[in-house]
N, C-alpha and C positions, 0 to 999 in steps of 0.2 A: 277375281278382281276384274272389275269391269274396264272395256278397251280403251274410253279416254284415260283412267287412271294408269292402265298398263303403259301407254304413249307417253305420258308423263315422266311417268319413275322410267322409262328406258332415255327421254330427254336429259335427265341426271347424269347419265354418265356422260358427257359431254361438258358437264358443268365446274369452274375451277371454283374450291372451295372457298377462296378470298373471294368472289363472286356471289353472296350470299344475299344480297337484294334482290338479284335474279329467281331467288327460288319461285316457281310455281302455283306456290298454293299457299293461301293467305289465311287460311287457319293456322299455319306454321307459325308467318311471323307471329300471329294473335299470341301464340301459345308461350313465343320466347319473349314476348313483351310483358306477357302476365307473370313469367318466371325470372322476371329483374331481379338479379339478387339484394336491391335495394327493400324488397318485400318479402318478410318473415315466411318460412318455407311454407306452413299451415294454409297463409292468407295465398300464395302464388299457387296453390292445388285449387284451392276452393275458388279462384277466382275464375281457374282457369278452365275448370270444370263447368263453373255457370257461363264464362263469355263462349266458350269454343263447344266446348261438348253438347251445349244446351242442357245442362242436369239443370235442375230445378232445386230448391234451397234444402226439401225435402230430402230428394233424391244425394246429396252432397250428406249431407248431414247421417243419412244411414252409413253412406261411405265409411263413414269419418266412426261413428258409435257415437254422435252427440247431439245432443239438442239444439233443434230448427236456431232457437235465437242466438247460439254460439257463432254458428255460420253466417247466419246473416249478418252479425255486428263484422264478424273478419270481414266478410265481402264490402261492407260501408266503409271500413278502417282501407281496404286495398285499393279500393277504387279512389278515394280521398288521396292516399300515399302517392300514386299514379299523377294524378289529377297537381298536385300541388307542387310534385317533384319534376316536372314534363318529360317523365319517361318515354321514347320517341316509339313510336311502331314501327318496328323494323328487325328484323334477322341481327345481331349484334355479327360483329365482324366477326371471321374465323379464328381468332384467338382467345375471345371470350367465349363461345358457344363452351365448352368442357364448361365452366364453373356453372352452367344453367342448365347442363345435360342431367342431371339427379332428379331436379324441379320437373320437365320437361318428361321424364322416363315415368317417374310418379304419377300425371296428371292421364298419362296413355294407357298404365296399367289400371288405374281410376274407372274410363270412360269405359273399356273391355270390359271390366267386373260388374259396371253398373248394364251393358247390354248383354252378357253373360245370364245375369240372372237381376233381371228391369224391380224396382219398387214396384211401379205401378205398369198396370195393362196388361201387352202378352209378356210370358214369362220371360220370352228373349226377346230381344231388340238387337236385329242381325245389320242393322242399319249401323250402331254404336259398336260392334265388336269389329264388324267390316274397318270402317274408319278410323277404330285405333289402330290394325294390323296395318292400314294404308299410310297411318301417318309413320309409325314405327317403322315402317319400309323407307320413309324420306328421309328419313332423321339416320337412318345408317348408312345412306346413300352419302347425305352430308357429313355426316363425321363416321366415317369406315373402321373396321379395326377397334370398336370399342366392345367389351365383352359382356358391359352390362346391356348394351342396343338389343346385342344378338341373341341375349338369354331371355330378353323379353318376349322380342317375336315370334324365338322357337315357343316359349309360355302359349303366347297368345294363340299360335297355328296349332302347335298339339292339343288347347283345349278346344277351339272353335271345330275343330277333324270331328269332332263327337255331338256336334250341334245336330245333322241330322236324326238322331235316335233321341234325342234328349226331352224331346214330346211327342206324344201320340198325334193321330188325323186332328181330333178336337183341339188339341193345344194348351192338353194337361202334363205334367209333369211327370218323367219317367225316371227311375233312378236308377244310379248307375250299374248296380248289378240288373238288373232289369229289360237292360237294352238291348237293341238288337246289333249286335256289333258288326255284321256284315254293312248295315248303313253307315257306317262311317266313314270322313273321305279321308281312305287310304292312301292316297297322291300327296295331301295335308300333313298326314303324319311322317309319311317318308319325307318331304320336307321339314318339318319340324324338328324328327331327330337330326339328319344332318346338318342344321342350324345346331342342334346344340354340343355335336361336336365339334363344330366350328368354333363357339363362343368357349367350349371350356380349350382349345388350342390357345383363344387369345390371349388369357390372363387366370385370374385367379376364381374362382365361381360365385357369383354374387348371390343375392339374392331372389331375384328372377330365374336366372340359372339353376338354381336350387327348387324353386317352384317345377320349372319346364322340367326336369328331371323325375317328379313327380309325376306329373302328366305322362310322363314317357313310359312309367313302369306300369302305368294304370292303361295306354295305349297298346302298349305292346302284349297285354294278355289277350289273348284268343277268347278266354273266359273267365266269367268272374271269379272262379274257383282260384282258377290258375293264379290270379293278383299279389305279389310279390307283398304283402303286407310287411312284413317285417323291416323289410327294406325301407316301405313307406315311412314307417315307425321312424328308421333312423334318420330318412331324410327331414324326416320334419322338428326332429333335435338339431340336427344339424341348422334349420333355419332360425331355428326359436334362439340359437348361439348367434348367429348373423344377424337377427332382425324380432327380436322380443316381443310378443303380444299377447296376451287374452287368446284371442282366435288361433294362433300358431298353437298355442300349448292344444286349446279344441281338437286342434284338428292330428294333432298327436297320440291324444288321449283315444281318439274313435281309431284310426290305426291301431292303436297299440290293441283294443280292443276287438280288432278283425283279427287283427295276429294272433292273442293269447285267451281270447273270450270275453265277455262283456263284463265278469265280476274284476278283470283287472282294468279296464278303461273307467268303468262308474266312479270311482272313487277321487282317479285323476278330472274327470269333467266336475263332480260336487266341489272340489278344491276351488273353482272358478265360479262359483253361481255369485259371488256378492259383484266380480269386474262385467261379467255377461248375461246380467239379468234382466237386462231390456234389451237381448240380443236372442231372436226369433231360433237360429240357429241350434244355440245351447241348449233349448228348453226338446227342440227334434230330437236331437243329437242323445241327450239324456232320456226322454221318453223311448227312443228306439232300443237302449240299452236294458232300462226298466220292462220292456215287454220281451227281447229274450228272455231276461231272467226270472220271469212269468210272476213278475209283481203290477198286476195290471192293474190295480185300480192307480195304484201310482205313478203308472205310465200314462193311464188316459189323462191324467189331472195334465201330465208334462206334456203331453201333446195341447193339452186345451190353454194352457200357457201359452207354446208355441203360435195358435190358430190367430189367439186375439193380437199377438206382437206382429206376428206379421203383415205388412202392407201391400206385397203382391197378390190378386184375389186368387189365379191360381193356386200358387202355394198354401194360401188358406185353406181352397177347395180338395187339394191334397192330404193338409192336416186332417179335414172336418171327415173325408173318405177313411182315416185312419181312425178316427173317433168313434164313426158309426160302427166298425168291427167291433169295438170295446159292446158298445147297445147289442149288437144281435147277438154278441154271447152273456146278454143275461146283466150286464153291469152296468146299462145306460139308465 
């Protein structure tokens, strides 16, 4: 974190919480003004995404799994609501901040994911993952003692610890068995778990917490071998209980598959092809299954799947790298 933001966030504790016009940084207010609860939760992410974050309709819309003109129409319908209703720009008072804090936690872990791993350009955007952990650092400054704030941040610092190895000098993609795990920043992670024993002190373990728990069992192996899969497995039942998706179940089934072998994960990701079939993801995710189990022309189809969905050219450049193997042994 860079020293005028450090000067900032330590400014904070000096700050009384009814004092909330005071805050600092005016992507805040942006943020709690777009998260009015007078505006349907969908339309207060996506809106907030495009005014603060800078995502682009594209870039929201991957977010989200839907098509460019769904977002766009939210964004015209929010801004209209906004616009018509004189919702004020401002920090709402210290009594209303909890009912906008869901909105507000959604929009931060948004902005992290989409600079985590960018649509378009480089494959991170350290500029967008910096700035949700910054924002995430104010937002628990001003309301302390919340367990979903802390389960975020730890989320966000244990996965961002692994930003340095996560691409090569060029600025191709590395995966994560792959990595060179001494690059990692260590100082991050020991920060990160003790955030998330913090957060699970405060309350009940949300769904961030549930993520950063993840991250933690994937941080603390020394090596990839070592990876607690099993564990994984459960924790990501345990979210798919908390927080239902397509992608939770994914990301379950590829666990379950690091734990038990790839003929038990195949079957749970085919389960999903009709919700995550324009979801780049799924088609990797099942192509890398399809090539352990050395069904490869089936695998190259599912990578070649994967190549054309995907919008980051990296990532593309990484499928078409996997593709090419299928060619030099004879199947291209």
């Amino acid at each position: 974190m860079g020293r005028e933001k450090t000067e900032a966030l330590a400014g904070l504790e000096n700050l009384d919480v009814d004092d909330t016009h005071e805050i600092p940084d005016e992507r805040l207010r942006l943020i709690f003004t777009c998260c009015h609860p007078a505006l349907a939760i969908e339309a207060r992410v996506a809106l907030t995404l495009r005014t603060v974050g800078g995502l682009t309709t594209r870039e929201i819309a991957r977010a989200f799994l839907l098509p460019e003109r769904t977002v766009a129409q939210r964004l015209v319908r929010a801004k209209r609501k906004i616009r018509e209703s004189g919702i004020p720009y401002r920090v709402p008072p210290a009594e209303l901040l909890p009912e906008r804090l869901g909105g507000v936690l959604a929009v931060l872990y948004l902005i992290f994911n989409e600079g985590y791993a960018a649509t378009e350009g480089e494959l991170v955007r350290d500029d967008l993952c910096e700035e949700a952990i910054w924002l995430a650092r104010v937002v628990e400054h001003l309301l302390p003692g919340q367990a979903d704030t802390v389960g975020l941040l730890a989320l966000m610092i244990l996965t961002h610890a692994r930003r340095p190895a996560r691409t090569d000098e060029a600025g191709d993609l590395v995966l994560l068995e792959e990595q060179d795990r001494s690059r990692w920043d260590h100082d991050a992670i020991d920060e990160g778990l003790a955030l998330l024993e913090r957060a699970a002190a405060l309350g009940p373990v949300g769904a961030y917490g549930v993520q950063a728990q993840i991250a933690a069992v994937h941080d603390r192996a020394p090596r990839p071998e070592d990876t607690d899969w099993p564990a994984i497995a459960s924790l990501y039942a345990r979210l798919d209980r908390l927080q239902p998706s397509p992608v939770v179940s994914l990301n379950r089934a590829v666990a379950i598959a690091m734990a038990d072998g790839p003929a038990a994960g195949l079957p749970l990701i085919d389960a999903l092809a009709q919700e995550l079939d324009r979801y780049h993801l799924f088609h990797a995710a099942r192509a890398d299954l399809l090539r352990r189990l050395g069904r490869s022309e089936e695998a190259r189809a599912a990578y070649e799947r994967a190549r054309d969905l995907a919008a980051n050219p990296r990532e593309r450049a990484f499928l078409e790298r996997r593709i090419d193997g299928f060619r030099v042994s004879g199947l291209g």
